[in-house]
KOLLUMDO-28412 format. One record per atom (N, C-alpha, C): atom name; residue in one letter; z, x, y; residue number from 0. Coordinates in steps of 0.2 Angstrom, whole numbers. Atoms other than C-alpha are relative to their C-alpha. Layout:
# KOLLUMDO-28412
("CA"; "a"; (Z; X; Y); NUM),
...
END
This chain:
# KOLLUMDO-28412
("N"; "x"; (1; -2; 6); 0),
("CA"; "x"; (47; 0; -21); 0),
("C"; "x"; (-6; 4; -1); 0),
("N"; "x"; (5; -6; 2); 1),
("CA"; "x"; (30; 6; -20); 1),
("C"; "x"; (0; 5; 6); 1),
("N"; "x"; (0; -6; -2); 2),
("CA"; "x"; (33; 18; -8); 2),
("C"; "x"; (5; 6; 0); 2),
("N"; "x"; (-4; -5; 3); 3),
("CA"; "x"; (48; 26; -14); 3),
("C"; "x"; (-5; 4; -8); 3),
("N"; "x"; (1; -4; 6); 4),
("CA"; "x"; (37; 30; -31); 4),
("C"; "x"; (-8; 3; 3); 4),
("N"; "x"; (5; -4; 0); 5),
("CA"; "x"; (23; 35; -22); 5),
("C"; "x"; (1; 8; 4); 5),
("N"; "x"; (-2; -6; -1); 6),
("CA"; "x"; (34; 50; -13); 6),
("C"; "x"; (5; 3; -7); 6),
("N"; "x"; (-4; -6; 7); 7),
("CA"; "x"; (41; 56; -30); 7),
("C"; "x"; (-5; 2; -2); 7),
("N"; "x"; (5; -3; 5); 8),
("CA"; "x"; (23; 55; -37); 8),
("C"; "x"; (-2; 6; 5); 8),
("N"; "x"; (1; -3; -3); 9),
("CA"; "x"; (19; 66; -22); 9),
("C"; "x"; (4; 6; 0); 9),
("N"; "x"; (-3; -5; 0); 10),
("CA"; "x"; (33; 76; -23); 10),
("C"; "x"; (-1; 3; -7); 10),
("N"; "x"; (3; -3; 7); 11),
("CA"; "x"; (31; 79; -41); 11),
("C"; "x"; (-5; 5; -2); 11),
("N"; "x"; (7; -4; 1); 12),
("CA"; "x"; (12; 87; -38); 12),
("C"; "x"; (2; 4; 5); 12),
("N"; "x"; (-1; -8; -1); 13),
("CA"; "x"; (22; 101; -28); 13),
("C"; "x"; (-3; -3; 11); 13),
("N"; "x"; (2; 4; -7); 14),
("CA"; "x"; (16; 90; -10); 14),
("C"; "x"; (7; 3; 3); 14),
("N"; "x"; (-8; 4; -4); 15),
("CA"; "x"; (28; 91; 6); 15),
("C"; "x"; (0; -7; 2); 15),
("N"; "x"; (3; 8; -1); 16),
("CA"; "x"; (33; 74; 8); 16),
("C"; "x"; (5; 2; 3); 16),
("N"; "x"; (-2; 3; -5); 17),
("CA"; "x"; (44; 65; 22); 17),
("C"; "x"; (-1; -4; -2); 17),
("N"; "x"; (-1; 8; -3); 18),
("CA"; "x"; (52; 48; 20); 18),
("C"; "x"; (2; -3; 4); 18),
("N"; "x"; (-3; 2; -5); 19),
("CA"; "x"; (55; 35; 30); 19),
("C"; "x"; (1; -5; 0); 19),
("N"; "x"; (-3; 8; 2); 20),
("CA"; "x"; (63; 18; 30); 20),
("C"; "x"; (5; -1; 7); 20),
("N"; "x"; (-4; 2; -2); 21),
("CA"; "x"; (73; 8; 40); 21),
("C"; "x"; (8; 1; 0); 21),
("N"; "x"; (-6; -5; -1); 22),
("CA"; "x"; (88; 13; 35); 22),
("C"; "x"; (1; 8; -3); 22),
("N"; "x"; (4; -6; 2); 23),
("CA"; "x"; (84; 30; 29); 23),
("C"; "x"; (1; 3; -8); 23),
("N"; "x"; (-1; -3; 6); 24),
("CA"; "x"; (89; 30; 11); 24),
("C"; "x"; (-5; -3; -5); 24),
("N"; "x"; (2; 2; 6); 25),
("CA"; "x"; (79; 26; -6); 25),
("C"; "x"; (2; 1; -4); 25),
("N"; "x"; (0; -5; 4); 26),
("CA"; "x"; (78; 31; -22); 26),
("C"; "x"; (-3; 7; -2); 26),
("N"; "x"; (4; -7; 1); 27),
("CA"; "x"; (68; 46; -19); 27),
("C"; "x"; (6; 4; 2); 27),
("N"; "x"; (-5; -5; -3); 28),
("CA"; "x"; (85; 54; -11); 28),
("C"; "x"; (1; 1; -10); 28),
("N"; "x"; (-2; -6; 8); 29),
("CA"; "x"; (86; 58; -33); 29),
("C"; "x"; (-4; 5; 0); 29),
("N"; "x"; (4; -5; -1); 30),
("CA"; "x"; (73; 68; -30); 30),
("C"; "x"; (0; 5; 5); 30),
("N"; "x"; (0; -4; -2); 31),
("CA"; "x"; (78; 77; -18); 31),
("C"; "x"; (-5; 1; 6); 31),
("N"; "x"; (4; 1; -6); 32),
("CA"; "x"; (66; 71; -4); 32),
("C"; "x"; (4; 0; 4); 32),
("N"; "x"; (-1; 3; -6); 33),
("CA"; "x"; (70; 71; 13); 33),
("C"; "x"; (-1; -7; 3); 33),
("N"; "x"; (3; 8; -1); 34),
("CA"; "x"; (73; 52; 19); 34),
("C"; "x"; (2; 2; 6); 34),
("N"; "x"; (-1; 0; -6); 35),
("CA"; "x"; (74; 49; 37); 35),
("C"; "x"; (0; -6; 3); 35),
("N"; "x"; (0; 7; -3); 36),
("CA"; "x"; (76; 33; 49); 36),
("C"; "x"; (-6; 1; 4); 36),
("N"; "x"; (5; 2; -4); 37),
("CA"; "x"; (61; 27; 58); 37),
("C"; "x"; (-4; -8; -1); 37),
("N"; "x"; (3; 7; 0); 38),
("CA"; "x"; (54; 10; 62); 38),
("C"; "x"; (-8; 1; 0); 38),
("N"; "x"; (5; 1; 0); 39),
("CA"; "x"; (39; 5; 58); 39),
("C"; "x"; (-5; -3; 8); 39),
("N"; "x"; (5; 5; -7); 40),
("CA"; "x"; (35; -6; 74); 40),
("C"; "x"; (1; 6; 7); 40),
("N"; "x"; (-4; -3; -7); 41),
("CA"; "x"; (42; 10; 86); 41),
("C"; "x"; (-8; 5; 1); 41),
("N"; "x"; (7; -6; -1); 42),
("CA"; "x"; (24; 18; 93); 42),
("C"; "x"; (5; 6; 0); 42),
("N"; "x"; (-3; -8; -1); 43),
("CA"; "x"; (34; 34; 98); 43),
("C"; "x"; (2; 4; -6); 43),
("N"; "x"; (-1; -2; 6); 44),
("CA"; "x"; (42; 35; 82); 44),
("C"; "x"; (-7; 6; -4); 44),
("N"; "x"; (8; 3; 2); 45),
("CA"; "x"; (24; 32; 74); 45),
("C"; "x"; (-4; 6; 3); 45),
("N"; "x"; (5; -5; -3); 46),
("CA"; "x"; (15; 45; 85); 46),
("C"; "x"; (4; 7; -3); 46),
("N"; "x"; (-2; -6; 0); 47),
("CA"; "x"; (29; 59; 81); 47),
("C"; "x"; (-1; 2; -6); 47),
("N"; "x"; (-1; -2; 9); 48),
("CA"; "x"; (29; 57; 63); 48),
("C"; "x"; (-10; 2; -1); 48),
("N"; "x"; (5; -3; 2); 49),
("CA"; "x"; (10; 57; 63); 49),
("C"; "x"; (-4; 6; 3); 49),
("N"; "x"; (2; -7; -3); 50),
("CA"; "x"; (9; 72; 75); 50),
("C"; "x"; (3; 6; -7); 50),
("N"; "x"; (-2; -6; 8); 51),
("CA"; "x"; (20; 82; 58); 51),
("C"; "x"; (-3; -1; -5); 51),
("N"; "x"; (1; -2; 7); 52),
("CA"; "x"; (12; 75; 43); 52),
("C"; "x"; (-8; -2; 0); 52),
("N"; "x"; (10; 0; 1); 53),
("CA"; "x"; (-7; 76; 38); 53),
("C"; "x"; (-2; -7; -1); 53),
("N"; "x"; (3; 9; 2); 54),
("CA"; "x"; (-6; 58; 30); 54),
("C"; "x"; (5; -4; 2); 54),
("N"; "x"; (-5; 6; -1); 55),
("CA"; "x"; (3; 42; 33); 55),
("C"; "x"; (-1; -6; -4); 55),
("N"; "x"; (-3; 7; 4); 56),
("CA"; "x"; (8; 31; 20); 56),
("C"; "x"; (3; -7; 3); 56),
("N"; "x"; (-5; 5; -1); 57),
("CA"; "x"; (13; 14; 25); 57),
("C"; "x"; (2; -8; -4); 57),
("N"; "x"; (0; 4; 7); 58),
("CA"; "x"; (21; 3; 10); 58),
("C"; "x"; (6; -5; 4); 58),
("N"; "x"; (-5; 4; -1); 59),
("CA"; "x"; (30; -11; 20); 59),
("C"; "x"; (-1; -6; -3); 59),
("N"; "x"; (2; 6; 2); 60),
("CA"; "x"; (34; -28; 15); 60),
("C"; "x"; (6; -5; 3); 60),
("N"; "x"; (-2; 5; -2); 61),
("CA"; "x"; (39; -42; 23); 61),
("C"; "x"; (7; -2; -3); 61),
("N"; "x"; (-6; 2; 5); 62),
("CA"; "x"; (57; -50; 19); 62),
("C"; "x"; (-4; -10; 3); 62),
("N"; "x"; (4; 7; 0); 63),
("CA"; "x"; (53; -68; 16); 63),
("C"; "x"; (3; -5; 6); 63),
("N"; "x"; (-1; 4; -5); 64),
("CA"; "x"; (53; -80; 30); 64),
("C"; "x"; (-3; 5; 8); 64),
("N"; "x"; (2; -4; -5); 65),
("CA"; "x"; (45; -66; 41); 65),
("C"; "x"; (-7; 4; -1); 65),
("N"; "x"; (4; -1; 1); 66),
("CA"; "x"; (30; -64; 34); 66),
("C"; "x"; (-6; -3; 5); 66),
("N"; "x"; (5; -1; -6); 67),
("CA"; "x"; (19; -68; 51); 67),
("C"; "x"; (2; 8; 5); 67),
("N"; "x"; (-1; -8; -1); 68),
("CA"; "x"; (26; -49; 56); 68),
("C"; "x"; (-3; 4; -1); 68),
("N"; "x"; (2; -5; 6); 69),
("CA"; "x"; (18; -40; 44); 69),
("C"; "x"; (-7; 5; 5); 69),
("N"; "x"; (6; -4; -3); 70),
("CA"; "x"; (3; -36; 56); 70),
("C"; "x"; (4; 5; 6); 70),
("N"; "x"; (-4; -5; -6); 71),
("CA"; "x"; (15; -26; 69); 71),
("C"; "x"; (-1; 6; -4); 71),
("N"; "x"; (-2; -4; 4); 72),
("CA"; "x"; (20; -13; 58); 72),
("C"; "x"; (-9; 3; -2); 72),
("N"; "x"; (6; -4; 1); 73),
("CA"; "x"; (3; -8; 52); 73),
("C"; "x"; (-4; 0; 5); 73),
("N"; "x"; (-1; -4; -4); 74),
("CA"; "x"; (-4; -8; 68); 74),
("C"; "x"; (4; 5; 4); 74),
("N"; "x"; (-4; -2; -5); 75),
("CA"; "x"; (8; 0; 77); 75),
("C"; "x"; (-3; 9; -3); 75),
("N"; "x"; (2; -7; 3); 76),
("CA"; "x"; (4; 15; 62); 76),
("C"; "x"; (-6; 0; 1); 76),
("N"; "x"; (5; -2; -1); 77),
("CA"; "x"; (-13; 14; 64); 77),
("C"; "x"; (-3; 4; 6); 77),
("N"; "x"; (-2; -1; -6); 78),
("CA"; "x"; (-12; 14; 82); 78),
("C"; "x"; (2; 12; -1); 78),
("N"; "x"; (-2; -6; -2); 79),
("CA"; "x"; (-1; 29; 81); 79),
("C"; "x"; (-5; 6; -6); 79),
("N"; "x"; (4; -5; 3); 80),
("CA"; "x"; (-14; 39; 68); 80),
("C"; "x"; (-7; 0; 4); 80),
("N"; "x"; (9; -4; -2); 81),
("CA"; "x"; (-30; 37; 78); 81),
("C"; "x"; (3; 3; 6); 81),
("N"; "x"; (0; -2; -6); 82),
("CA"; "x"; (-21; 44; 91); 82),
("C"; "x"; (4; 9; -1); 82),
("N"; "x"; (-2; -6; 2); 83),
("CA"; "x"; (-15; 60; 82); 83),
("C"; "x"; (-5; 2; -3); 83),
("N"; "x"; (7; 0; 2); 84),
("CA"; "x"; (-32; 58; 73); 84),
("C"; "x"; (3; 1; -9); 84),
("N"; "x"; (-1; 0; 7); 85),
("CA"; "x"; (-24; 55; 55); 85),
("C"; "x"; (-3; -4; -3); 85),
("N"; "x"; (2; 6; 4); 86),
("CA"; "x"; (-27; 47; 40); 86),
("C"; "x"; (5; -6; -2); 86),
("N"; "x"; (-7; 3; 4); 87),
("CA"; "x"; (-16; 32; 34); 87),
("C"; "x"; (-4; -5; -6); 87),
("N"; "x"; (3; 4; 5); 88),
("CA"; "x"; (-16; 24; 17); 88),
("C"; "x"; (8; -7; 0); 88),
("N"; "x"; (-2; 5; -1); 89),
("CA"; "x"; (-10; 6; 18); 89),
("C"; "x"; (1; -4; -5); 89),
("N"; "x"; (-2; 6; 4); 90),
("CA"; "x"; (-1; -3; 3); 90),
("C"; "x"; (-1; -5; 1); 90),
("N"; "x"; (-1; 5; -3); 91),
("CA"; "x"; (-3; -19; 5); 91),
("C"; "x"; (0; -5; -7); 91),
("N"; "x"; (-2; 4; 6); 92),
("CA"; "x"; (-5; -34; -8); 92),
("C"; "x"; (-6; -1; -3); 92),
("N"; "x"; (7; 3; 4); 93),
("CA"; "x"; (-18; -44; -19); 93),
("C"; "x"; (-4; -6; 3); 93),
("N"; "x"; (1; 9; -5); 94),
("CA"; "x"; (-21; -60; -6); 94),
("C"; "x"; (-8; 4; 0); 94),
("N"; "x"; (7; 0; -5); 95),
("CA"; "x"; (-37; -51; 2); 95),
("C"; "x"; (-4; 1; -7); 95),
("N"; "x"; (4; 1; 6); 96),
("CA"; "x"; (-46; -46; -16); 96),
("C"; "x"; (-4; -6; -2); 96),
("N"; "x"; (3; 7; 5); 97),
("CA"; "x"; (-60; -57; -23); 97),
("C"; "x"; (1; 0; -6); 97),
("N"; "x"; (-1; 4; 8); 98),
("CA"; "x"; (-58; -69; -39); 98),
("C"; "x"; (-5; 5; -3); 98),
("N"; "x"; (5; -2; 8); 99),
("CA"; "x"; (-67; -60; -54); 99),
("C"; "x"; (-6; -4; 1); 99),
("N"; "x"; (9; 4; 0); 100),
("CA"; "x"; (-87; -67; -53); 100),
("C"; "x"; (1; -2; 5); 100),
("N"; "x"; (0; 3; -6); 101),
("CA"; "x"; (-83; -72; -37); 101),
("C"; "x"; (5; -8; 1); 101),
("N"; "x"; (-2; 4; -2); 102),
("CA"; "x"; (-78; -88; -28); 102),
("C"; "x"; (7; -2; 4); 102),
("N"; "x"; (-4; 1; -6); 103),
("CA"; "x"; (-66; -84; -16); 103),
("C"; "x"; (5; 6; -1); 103),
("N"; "x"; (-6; -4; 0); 104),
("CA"; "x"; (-50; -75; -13); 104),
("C"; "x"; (5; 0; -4); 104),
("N"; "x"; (-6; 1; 5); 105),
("CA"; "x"; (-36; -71; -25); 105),
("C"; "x"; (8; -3; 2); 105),
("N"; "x"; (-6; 2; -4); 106),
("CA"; "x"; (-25; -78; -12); 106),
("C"; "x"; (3; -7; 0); 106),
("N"; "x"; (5; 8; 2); 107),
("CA"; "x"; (-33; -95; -14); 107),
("C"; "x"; (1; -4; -9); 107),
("N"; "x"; (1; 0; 7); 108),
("CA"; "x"; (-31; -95; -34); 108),
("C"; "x"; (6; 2; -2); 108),
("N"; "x"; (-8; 0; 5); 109),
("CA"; "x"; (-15; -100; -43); 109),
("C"; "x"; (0; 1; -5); 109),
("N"; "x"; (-5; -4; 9); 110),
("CA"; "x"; (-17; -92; -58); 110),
("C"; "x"; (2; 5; 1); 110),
("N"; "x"; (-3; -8; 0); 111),
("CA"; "x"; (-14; -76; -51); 111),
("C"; "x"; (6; -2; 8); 111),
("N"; "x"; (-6; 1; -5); 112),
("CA"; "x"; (-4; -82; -33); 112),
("C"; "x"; (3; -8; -2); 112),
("N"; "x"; (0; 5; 0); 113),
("CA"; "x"; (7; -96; -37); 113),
("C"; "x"; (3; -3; 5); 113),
("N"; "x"; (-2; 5; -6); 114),
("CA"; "x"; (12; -109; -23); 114),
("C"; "x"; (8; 4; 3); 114),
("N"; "x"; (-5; -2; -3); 115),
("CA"; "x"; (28; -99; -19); 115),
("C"; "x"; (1; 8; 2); 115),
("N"; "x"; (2; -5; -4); 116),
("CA"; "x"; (20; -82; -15); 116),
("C"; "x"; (-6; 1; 3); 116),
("N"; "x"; (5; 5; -4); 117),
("CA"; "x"; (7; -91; -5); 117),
("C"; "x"; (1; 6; 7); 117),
("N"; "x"; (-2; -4; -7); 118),
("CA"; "x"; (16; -84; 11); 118),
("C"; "x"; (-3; 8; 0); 118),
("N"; "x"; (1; -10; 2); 119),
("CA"; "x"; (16; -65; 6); 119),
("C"; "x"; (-7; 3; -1); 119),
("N"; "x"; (7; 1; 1); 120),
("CA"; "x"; (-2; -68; -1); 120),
("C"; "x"; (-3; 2; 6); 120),
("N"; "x"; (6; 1; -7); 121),
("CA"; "x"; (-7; -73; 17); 121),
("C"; "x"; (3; 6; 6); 121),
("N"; "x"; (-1; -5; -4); 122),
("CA"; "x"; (2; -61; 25); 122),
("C"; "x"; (-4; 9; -2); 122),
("N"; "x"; (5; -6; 1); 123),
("CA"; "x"; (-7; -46; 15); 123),
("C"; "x"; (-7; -1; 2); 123),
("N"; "x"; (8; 2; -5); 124),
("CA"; "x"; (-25; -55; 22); 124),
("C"; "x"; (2; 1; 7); 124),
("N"; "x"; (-1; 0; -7); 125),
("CA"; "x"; (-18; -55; 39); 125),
("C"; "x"; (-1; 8; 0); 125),
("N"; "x"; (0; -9; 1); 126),
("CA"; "x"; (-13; -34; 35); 126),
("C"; "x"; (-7; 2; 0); 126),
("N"; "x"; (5; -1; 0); 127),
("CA"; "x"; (-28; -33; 30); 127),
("C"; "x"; (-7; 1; 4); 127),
("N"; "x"; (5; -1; -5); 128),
("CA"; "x"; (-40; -38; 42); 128),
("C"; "x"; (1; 2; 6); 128),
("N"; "x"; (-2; -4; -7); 129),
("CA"; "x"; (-29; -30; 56); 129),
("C"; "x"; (-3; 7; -2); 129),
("N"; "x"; (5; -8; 1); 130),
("CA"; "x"; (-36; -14; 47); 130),
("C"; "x"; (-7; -2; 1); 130),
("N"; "x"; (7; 0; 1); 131),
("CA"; "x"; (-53; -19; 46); 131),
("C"; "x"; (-1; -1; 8); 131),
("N"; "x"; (1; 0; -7); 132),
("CA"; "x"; (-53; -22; 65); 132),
("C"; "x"; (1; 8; 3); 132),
("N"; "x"; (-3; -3; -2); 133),
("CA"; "x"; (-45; -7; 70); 133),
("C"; "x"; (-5; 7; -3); 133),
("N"; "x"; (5; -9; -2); 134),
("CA"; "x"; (-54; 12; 74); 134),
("C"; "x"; (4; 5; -4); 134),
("N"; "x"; (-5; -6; 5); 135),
("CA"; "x"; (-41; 24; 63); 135),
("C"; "x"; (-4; -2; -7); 135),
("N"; "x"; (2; 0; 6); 136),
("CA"; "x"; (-46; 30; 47); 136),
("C"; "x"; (4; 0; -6); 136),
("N"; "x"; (-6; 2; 6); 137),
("CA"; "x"; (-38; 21; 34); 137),
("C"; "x"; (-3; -2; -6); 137),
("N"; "x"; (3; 4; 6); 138),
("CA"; "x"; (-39; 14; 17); 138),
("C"; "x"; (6; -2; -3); 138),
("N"; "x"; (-4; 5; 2); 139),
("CA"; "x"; (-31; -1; 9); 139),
("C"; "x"; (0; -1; -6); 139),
("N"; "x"; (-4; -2; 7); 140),
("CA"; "x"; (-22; -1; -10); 140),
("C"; "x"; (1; -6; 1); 140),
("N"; "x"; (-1; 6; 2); 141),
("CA"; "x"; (-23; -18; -14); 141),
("C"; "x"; (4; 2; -8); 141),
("N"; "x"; (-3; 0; 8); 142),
("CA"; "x"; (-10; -18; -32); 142),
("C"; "x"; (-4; -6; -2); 142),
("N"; "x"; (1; 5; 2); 143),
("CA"; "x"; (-14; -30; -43); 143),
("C"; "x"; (4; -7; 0); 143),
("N"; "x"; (-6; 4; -1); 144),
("CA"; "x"; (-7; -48; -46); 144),
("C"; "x"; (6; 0; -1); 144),
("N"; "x"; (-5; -3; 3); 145),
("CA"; "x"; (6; -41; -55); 145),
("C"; "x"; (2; 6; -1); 145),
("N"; "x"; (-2; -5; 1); 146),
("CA"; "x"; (16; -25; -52); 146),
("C"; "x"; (7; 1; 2); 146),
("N"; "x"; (-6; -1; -4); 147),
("CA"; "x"; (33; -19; -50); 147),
("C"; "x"; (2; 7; -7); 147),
("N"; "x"; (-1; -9; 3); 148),
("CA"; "x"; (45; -5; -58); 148),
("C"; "x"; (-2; -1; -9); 148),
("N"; "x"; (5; -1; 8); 149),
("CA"; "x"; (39; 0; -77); 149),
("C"; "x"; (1; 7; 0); 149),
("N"; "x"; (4; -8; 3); 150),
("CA"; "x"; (33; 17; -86); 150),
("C"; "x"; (-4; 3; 3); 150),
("N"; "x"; (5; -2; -2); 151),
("CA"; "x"; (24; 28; -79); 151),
("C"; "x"; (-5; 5; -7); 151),
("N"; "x"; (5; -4; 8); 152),
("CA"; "x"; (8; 33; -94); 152),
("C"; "x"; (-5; 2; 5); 152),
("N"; "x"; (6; -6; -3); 153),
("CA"; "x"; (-4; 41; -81); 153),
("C"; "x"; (-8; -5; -2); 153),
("N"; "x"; (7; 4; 1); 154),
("CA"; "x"; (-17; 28; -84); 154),
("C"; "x"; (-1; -5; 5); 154),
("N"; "x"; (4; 7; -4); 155),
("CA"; "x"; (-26; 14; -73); 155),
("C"; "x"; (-6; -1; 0); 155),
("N"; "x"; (9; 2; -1); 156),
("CA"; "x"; (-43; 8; -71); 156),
("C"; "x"; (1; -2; 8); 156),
("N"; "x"; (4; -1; -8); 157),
("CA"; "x"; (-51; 10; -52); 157),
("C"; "x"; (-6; -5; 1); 157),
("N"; "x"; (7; 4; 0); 158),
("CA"; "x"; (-61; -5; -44); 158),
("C"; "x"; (1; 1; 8); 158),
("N"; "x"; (1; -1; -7); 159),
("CA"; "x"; (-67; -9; -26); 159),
("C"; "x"; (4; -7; 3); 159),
("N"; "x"; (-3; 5; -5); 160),
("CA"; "x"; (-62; -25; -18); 160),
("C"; "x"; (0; -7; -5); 160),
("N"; "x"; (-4; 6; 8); 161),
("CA"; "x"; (-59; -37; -36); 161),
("C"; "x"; (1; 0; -2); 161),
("N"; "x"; (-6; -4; 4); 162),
("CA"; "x"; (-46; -40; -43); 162),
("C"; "x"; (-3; 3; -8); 162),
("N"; "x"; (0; -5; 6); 163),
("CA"; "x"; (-45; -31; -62); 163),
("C"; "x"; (3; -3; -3); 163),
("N"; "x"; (-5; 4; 3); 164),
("CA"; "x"; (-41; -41; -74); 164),
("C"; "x"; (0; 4; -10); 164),
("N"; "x"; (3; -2; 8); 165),
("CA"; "x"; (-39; -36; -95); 165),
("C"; "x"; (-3; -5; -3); 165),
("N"; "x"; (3; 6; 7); 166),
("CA"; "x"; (-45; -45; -110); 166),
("C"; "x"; (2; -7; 1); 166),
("N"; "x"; (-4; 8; -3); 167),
("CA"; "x"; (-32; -59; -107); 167),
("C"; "x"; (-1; -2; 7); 167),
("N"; "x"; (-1; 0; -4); 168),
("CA"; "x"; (-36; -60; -91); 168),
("C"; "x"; (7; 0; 4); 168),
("N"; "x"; (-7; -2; -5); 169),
("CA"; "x"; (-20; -52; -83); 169),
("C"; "x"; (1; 6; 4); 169),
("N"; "x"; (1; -7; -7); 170),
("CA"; "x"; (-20; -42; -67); 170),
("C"; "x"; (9; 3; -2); 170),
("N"; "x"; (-9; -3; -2); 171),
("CA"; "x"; (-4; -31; -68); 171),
("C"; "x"; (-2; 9; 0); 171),
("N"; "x"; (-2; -8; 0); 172),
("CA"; "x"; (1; -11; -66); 172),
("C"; "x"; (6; 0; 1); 172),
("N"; "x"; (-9; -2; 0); 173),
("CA"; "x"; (20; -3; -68); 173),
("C"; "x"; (-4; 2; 11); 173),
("N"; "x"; (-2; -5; -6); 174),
("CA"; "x"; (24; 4; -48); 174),
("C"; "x"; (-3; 6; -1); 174),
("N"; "x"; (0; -5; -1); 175),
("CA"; "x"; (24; 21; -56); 175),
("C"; "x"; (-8; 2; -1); 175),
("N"; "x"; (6; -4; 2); 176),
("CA"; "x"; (7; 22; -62); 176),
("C"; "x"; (-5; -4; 7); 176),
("N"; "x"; (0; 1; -7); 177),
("CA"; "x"; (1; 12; -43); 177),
("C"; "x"; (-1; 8; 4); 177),
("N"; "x"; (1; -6; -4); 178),
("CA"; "x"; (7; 28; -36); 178),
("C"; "x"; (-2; 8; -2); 178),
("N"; "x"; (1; -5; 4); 179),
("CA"; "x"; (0; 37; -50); 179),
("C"; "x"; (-8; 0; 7); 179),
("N"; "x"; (9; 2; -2); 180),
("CA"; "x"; (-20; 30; -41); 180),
("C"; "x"; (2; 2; 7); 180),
("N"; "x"; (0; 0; -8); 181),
("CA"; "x"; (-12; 31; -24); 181),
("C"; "x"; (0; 8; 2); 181),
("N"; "x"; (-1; -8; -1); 182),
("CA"; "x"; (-8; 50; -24); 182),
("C"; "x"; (-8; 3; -1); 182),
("N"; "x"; (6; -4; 4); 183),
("CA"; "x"; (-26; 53; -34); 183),
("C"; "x"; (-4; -1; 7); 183),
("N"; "x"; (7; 1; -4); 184),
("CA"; "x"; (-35; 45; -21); 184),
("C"; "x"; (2; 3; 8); 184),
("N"; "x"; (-2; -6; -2); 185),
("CA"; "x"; (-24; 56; -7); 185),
("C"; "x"; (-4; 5; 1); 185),
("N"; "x"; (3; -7; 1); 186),
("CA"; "x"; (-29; 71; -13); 186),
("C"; "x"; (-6; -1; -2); 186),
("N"; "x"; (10; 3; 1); 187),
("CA"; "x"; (-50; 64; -18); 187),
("C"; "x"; (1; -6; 5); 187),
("N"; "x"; (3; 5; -5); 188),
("CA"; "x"; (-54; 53; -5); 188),
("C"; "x"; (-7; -2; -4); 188),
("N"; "x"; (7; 2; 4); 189),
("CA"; "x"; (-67; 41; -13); 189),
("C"; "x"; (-4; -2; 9); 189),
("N"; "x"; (5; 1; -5); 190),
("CA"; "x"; (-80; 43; 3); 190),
("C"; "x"; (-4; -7; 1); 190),
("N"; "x"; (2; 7; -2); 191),
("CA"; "x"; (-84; 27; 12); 191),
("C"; "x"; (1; -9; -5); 191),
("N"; "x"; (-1; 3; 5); 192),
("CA"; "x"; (-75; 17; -1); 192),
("C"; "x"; (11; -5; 6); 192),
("N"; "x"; (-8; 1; -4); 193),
("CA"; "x"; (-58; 8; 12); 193),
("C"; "x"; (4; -6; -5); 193),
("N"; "x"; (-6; 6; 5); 194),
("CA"; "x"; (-51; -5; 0); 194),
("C"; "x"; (-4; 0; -6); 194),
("N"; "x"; (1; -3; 7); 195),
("CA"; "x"; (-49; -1; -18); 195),
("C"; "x"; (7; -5; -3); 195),
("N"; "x"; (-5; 2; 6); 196),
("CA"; "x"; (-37; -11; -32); 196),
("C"; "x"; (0; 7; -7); 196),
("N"; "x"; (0; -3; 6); 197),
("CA"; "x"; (-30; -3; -49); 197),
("C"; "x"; (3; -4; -4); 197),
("N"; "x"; (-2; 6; 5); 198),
("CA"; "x"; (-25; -13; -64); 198),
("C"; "x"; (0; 5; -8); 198),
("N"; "x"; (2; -3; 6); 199),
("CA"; "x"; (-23; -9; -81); 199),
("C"; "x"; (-7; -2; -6); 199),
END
């Protein structure tokens, strides 16, 4: 989901994009991108794609019950970007983000993960600290608790590594406006800033 909307917002802004999925179609094929097959976990793949494109987006997500995988895949692209010397920006989830005032992880914290997306939680902490380990220059797109398809109105609020809550306390963003912040921060690179949330 969030990677299909963040090659339309790219192609939108006049970008060349190149998608790439497992089995090579989206819905960016209505826009008229090119989709292409490639596996995430294939380094050669992974090396050839990052020898043609400047950046590397990686928006996977676990199907559930395979959520101890999740750390392949983003190695394998980071791997293949420090060795092309790219940059990749890494979708991931809300698990690693700290609680509001503190006190731990939003991973940890059933008002925003409840007991049934526990797993996926801990899977975007495990993503996560495989980047923080790792020599490639990357930066991690924590969504909020709450995000999927919606409107895109061109707005978000930008923070660093807690979550974003409103008035009511509710972390959410539509997808299209996700890839509204993903694309901005693309093309502006916020310097020495690698994990960032957006919320409304």
């Amino acid at each position: 989901m969030a990677g299909s909307r963040i090659v339309l917002e790219a192609a939108r802004r006049g970008h060349g994009v190149s998608g790439f999925s497992r089995s090579g179609g989206s819905s960016a094929d209505l826009a008229g991108v090119a989709m292409f097959v490639a596996d995430a976990t294939d380094p050669e793949a992974m090396r050839c794609i990052g020898t043609d494109h400047d950046v590397l987006v990686l928006a996977t997500r676990p199907t559930p019950g395979t959520e101890a995988s999740v750390t392949l895949p983003v190695s394998t692209v980071l791997d293949a970007a420090l060795q092309t010397g790219r940059r990749v920006m890494v979708i991931g989830g809300a698990g690693p983000l700290q609680i509001p005032g503190g006190g731990g992880l939003v991973m940890d914290d059933q008002r925003f993960v409840p007991k049934e997306w526990r797993a996926i939680a801990k899977a975007s902490v495990d993503q996560f600290t495989a980047c923080g380990v790792h020599g490639a220059d990357w930066t991690y797109l924590s969504p909020p608790a709450l995000f999927g398809p919606g409107r895109r109105t061109g707005s978000y609020r930008r923070g660093g590594s807690e979550l974003i809550v409103d008035a009511e306390g509710i972390s959410r963003i539509s997808a299209e406006d996700l890839a509204i912040a993903a694309v901005d921060e693309l093309e502006n690179p916020h310097s020495g800033l690698r994990h960032f949330t957006v919320a409304y």
